[in-house]
Phi, psi and omega in degrees: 000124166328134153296153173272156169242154178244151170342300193276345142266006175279321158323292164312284143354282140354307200283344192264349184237146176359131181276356198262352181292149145290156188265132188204148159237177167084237227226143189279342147296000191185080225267172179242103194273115173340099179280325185211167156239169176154134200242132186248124136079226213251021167245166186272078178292135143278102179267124158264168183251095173250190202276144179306133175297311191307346192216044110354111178152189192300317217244291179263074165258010163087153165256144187290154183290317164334310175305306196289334184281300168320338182260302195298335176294323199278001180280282174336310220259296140019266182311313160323304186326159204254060183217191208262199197286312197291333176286306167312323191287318205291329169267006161275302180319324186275296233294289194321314193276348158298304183288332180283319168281350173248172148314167153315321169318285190291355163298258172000308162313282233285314183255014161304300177313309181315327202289297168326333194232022178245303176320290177312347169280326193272332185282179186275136202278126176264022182278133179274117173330128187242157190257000000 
């Protein structure tokens, strides 16, 4: 049988680590992130934002709300951009058939990466200047 972990050692735990980690459950490939806390008689409940049960799984497991938020940024950033209509509609149009053809996972990758190599375009370069 597992130990129950109690407050004041989860607490402890906590205290040792970074303040900037998310809080996630499930699989690190498929992290789940912490929406509420809330406590009933001496126990502590944790809602995570996972996936609709009816369609759980490898391939159709849905997007988590954190996920939902990431598309909807990337929508914004989309519209927002400084180009003409049709570039835009083309790049509403790829967005869209990346979610009707791939999983969800593989959505979810292609714009982890975009984000990551759209960032990486913007930092300062750390090669140092020779004189």
């Amino acid at each position: 049988m597992q130990k129950i972990v109690k407050v004041s050692e989860l607490k402890n735990l906590l205290d040792s680590l970074p303040d900037t980690l998310d809080v996630v459950t499930g699989d690190e490939w498929l992290p789940e992130q912490l929406v509420s806390a809330s406590t009933v008689g001496d126990m502590l409940f944790l809602e995570f934002d996972n996936a609709p049960e009816d369609i759980q799984g490898d391939e159709a497991r849905g997007f988590v709300e954190h996920e939902v938020e990431m598309i909807r940024d990337k929508f914004e950033q989309i519209i927002t951009e400084n180009s003409d209509a049709k570039s835009k509609a083309d790049a509403i149009l790829a967005l869209f058939l990346l979610g009707h053809e791939l999983s969800s996972c593989e959505v979810i990758e292609i714009l982890e990466e975009s984000e990551q190599n759209h960032q990486a375009q913007f930092e300062p370069s750390q090669e140092a200047e020779t004189v």
